[in-house]
VOGU-3710 file (C-alpha; in Angstrom, 3 decimals, decimal comma):
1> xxxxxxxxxx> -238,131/16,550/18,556  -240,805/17,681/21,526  -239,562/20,680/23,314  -239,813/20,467/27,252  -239,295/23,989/29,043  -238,833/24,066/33,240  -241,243/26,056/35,031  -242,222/28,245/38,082  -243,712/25,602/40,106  -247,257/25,922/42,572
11> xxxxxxxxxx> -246,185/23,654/45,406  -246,754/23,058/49,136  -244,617/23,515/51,860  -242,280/21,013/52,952  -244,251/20,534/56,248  -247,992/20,131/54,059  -246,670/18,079/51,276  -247,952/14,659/52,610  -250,982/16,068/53,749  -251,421/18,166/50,357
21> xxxxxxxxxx> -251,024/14,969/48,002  -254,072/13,260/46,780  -254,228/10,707/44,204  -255,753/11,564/40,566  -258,841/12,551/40,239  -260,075/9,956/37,911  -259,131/7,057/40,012  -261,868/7,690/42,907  -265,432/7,963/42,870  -266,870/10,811/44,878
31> xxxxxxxxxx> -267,746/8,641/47,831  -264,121/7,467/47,982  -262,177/11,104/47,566  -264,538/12,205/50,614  -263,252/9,214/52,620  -259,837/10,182/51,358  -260,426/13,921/52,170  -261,665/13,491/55,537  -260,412/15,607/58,591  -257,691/17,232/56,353
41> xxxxxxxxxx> -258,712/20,323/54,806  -255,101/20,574/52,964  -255,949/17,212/50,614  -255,658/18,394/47,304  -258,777/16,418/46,036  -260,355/19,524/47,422  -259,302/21,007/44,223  -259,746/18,009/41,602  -262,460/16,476/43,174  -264,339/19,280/44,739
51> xxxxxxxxxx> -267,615/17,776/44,347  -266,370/16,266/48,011  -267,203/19,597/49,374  -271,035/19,746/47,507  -274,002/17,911/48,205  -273,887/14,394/46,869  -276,600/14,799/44,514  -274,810/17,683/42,867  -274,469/17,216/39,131  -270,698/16,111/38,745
61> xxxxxxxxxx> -270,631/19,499/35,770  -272,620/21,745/37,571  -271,395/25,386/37,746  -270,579/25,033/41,477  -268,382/22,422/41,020  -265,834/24,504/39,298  -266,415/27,655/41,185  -265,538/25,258/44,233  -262,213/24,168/42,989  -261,135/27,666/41,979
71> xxxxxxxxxx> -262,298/28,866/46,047  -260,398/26,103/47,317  -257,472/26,437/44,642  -257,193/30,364/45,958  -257,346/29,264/49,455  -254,376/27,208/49,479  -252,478/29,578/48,319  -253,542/32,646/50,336  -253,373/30,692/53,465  -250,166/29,733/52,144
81> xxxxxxxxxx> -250,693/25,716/52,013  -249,261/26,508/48,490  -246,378/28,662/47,237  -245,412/29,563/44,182  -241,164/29,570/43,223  -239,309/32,425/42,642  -237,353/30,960/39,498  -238,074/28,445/36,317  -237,303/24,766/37,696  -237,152/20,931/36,544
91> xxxxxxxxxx> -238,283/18,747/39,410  -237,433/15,264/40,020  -240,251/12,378/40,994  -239,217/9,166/42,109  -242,213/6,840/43,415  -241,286/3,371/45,135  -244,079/0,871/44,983  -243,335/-2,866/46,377  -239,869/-2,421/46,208  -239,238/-1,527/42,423
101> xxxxxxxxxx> -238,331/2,215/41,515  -239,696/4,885/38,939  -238,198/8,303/38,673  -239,270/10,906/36,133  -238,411/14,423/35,383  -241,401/16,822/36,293  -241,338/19,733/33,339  -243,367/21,594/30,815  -243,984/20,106/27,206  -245,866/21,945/24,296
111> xxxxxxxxxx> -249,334/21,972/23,449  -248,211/21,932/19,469  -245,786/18,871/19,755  -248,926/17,311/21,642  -251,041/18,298/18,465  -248,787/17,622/16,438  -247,803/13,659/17,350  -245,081/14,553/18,865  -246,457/13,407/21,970  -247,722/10,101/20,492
121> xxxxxxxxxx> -251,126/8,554/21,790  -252,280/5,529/22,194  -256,397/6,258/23,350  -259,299/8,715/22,680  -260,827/10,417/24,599  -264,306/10,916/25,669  -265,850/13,852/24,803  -267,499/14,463/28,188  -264,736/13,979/30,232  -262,189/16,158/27,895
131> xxxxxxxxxx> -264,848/18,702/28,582  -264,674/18,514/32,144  -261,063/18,538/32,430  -261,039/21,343/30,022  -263,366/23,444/31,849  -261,662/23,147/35,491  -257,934/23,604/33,705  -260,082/27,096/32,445  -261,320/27,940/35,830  -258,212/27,472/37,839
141> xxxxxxxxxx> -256,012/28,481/35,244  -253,621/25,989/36,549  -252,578/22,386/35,349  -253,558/20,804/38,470  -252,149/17,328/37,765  -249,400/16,111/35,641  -249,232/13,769/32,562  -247,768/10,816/32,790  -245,244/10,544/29,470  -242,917/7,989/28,892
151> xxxxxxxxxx> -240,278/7,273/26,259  -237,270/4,832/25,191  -234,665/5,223/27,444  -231,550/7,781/27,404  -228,076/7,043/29,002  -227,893/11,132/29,050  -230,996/11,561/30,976  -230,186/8,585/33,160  -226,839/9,695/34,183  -227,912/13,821/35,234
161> xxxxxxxxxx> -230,881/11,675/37,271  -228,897/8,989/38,970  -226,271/12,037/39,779  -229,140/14,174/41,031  -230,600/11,656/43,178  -227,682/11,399/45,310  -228,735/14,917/46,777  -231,104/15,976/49,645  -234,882/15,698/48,555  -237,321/18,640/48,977
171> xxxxxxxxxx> -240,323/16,132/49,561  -240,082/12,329/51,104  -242,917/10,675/52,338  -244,975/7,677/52,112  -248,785/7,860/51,895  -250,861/5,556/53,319  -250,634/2,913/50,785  -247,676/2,197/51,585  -245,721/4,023/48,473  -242,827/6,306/48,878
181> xxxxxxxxxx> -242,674/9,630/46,684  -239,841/11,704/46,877  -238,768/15,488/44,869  -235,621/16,954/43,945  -235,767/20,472/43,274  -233,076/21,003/40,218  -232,298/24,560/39,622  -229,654/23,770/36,695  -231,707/22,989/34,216  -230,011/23,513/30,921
191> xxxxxxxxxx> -229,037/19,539/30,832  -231,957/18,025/31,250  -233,483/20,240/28,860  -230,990/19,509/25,820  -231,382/15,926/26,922  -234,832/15,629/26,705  -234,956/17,870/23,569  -232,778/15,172/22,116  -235,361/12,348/22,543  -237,219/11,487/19,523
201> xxxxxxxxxx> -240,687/10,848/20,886  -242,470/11,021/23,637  -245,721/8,710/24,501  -248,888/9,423/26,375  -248,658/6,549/29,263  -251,660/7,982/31,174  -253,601/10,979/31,219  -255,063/11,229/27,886  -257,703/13,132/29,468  -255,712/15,257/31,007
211> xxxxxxxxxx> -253,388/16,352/27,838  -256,567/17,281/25,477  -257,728/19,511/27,947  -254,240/20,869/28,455  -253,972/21,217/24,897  -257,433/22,725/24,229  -257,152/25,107/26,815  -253,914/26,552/25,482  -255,725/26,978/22,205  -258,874/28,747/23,786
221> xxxxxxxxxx> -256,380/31,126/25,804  -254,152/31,910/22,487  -257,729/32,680/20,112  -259,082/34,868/23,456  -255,885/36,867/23,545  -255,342/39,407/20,631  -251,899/39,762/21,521  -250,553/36,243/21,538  -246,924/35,899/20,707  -246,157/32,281/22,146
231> xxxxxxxxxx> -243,839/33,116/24,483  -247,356/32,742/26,642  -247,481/30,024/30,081  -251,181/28,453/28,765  -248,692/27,454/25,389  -247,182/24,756/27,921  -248,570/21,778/30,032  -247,548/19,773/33,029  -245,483/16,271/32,902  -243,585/13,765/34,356
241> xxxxxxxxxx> -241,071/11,789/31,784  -240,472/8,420/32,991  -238,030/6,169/30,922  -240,006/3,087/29,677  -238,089/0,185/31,362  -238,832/1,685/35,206  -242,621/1,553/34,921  -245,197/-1,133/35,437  -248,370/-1,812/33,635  -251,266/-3,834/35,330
251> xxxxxxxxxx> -254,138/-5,702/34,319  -257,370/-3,637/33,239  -259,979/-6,060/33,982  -263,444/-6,556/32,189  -267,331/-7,261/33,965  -270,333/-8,139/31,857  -273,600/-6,753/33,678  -275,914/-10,077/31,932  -275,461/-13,312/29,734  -276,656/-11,612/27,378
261> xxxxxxxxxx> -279,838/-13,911/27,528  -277,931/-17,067/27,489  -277,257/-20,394/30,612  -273,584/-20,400/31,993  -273,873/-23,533/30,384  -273,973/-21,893/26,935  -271,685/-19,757/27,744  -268,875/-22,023/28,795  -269,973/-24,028/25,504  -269,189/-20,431/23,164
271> xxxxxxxxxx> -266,139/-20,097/25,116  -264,436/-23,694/24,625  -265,280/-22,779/20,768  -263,047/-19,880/21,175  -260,065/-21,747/22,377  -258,697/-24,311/25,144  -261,319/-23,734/28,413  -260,705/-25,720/31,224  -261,682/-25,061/35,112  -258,626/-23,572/37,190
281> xxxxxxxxxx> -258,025/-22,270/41,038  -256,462/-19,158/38,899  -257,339/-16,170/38,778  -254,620/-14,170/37,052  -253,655/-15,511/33,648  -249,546/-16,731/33,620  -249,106/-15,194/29,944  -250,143/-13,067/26,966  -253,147/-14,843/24,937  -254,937/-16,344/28,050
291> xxxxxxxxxx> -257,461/-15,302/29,899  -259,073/-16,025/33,311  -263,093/-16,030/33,910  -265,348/-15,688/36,758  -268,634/-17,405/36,168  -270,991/-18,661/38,352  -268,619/-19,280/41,547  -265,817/-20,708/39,653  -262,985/-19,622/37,877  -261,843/-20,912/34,406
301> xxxxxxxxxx> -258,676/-20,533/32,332  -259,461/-19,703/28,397  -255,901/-20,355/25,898  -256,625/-18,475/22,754  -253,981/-20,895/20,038  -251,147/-19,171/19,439  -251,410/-19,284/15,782  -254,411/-17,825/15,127  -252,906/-14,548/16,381  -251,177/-11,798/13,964
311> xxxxxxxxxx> -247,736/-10,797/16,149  -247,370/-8,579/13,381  -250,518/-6,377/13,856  -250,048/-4,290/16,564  -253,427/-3,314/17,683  -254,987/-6,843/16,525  -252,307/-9,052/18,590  -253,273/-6,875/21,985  -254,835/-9,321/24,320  -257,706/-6,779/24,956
321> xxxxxxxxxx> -258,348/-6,448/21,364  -258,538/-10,351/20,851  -261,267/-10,480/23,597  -263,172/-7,641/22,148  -263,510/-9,325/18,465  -263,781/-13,167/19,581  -265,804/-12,798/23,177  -267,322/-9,469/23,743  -268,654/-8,531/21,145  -269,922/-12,235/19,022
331> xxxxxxxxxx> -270,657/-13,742/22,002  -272,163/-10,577/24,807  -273,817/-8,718/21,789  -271,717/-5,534/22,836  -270,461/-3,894/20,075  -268,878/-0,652/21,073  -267,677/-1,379/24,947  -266,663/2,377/24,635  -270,416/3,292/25,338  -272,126/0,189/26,192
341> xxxxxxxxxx> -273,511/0,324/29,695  -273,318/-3,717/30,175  -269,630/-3,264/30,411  -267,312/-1,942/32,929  -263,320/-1,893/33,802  -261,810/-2,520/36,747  -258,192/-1,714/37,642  -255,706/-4,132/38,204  -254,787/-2,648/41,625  -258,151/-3,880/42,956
351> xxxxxxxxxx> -257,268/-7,207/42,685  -259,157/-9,994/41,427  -261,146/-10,423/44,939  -262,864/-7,266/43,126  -264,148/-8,955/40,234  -265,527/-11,745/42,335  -267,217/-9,516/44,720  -268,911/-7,613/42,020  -270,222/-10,945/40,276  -271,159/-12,690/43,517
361> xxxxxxxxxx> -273,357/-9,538/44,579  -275,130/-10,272/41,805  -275,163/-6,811/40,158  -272,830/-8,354/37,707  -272,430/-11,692/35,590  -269,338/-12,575/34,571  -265,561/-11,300/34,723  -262,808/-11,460/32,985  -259,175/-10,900/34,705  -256,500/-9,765/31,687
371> xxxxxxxxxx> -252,968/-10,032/30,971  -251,257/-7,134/31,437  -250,464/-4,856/28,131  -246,587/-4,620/27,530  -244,877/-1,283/27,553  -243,508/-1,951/24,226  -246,938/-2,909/23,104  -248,099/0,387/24,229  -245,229/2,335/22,029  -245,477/-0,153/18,887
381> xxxxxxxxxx> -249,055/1,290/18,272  -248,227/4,344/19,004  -245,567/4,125/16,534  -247,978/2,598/14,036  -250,133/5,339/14,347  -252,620/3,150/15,644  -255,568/3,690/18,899  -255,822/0,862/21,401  -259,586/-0,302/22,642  -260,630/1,464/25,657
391> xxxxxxxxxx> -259,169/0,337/28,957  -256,129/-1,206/27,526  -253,524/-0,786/30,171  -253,286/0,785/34,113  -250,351/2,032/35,335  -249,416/1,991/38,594  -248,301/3,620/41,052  -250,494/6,790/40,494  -248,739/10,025/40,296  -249,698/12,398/43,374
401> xxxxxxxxx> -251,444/15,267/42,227  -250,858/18,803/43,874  -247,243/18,400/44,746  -246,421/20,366/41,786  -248,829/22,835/40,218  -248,402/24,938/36,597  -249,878/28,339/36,414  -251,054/29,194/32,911  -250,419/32,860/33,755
//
């Protein structure tokens, strides 16, 4: 079973909180976290994005970058923006987004149940950005965001959260768009903890990124200290649990930079060969197996038949996986959309209006908007073992970073 541990919390005061948190790093370009940033010096993306407070041209790994988010990290706390609590804690995170409700419990899980599947995965990673992460998680010796875990839900668990709840938050706010996020402080922790220690597994939902680094930084701390007995901080990372049925998986959307030297015309003809293709005033497909495209100014519906997919075969039954092996790669020529430059994802929260913006500017040549990945598609390849293509699922909404900060000290 993983082992989940409460912690000493980095947080801001009640009065900064809204102000303090920023949205992930990894969701925001650097243009966009400055535009984020602006006029409020107490926005956490001056810690994980502080290339905001560089020179554009900066290279996104130089030296400076990190050096900046440790200055601005030590800032907020010695001008008291950020405070650390007296005593170990579990934490409570409920977000509301459009109405529908997630709440997970904020605590500590182990770098060896991560390494040891535990924590089950469903992604790599890539290599530069685990470094990156893994370099600023050094520097600030801090877990400056959370992981976003799920796993199958527990009437235990539910019932301490749904008692909990009924208590006075230490954070409620709603940022500006438009989604409510709300903490309880829980200083009894001793119930969640046997709870959650009860749970079989626990999934990587998002932040793969984010756990590696976690995970290789405890390792780097434990070989650089002679004395390690593992009762050490760095041995620990940051989470939120979430119970699978609360959360909400959107569409990770595809666009193809070039034809890959062939007419729409040809194009459209490959695609009918692939299944039913027919024009539609869609742009979102209605279920799993179809898919929507944007080429040349119109939109058009593309039904993969039903039996010619393996329900069995987790990976090879994902919608994203089917488009891979019968579109992107036989009929675009790109054969490792992990690397390839002619390929890009866009996140379901953009909308489709995105995809045909990018296509109609003309930087781009064709779209495709995806059926969402399941939940319980998600945890059926973890289960099997198995790593989804790149860009298989988005979860939304985006847990706030800098409300709650692990030291690794």
């Amino acid at each position: 079973m993983p082992r989940v541990k409460p912690f000493r919390a980095v947080r801001p005061t009640i009065e900064k909180a809204a102000k303090v948190a920023s949205v992930p790093y990894d969701v925001v370009n650097r243009d966009e976290a400055a535009v984020l940033a602006e006029g409020n010096g107490d926005s956490f993306l001056h810690v994980v994005r502080p290339d905001i407070d560089l020179p554009p041209e900066t290279d996104p790994y130089a030296d400076e970058i990190y050096a900046k988010a440790a200055e601005n990290f030590r800032r907020f706390i010695s001008g008291g923006v950020l405070q650390q609590d007296d005593a170990d804690c579990v934490f409570l995170y409920r977000q509301i987004m459009n109405g529908k409700s997630q709440i997970g419990v904020v605590c500590c899980c182990h770098i060896d149940d991560y390494e040891n599947n535990l924590i089950l995965k469903h992604e790599f990673t890539r290599p530069a950005k685990e470094d990156d992460r893994t370099r600023h998680v050094m520097t600030l010796a801090a877990h400056a965001g959370p992981v976003f875990l799920t796993y199958r839900d527990d009437p235990t668990v539910d019932g301490l959260v749904n008692a909990a709840i009924r208590e006075t938050p230490l954070y409620d706010f709603t940022a500006v768009d438009g989604v409510q996020h709300t903490v309880w402080k829980i200083d009894a922790t001793a119930g969640y903890v046997a709870a959650l220690t009860s749970v079989p597994a626990f999934y990587v939902a998002d932040g793969h990124h984010r756990a590696a680094s976690a995970w290789r930084a405890g390792k780097a701390r434990r070989e650089a200290n002679p004395e390690h007995n593992g009762t050490e901080e760095y041995n620990w990372f940051l989470t939120v649990l979430f119970p699978s049925s609360q959360l909400n998986i959107l569409a990770y959307n595809r666009i193809i930079k070039d034809l890959n030297g062939q007419s729409p015309e040809a194009i459209l003809e490959r695609l009918a060969s692939v299944g039913s293709l027919a024009e539609t005033d869609n742009s979102i497909p209605e279920s799993a197996g179809s898919f929507c495209i944007y080429l040349d100014g119109k939109w058009w519906r593309l039904v993969v038949p039903a039996d010619s997919i393996d329900h069995r075969d987790a990976i090879n039954c994902l919608d994203v996986a089917i488009l891979e092996q019968r579109v992107i790669k036989p009929i675009f020529g790109i054969d490792d959309v992990r690397t390839d430059a002619r390929i890009d994802f866009v996140g379901g929260i953009r909308g489709t209006k995105e995809l045909e913006d990018r296509v109609n500017s003309g930087e781009w040549a064709i779209a495709v908007s995806m059926y969402p990945t399941s939940i319980d598609q998600l945890m059926a390849v973890s289960d099997a073992g198995e790593v989804m293509p790149p860009k298989s699922t988005w979860f939304e909404p985006k847990l706030r970073s800098g409300l709650l900060v692990h030291l690794l000290d």
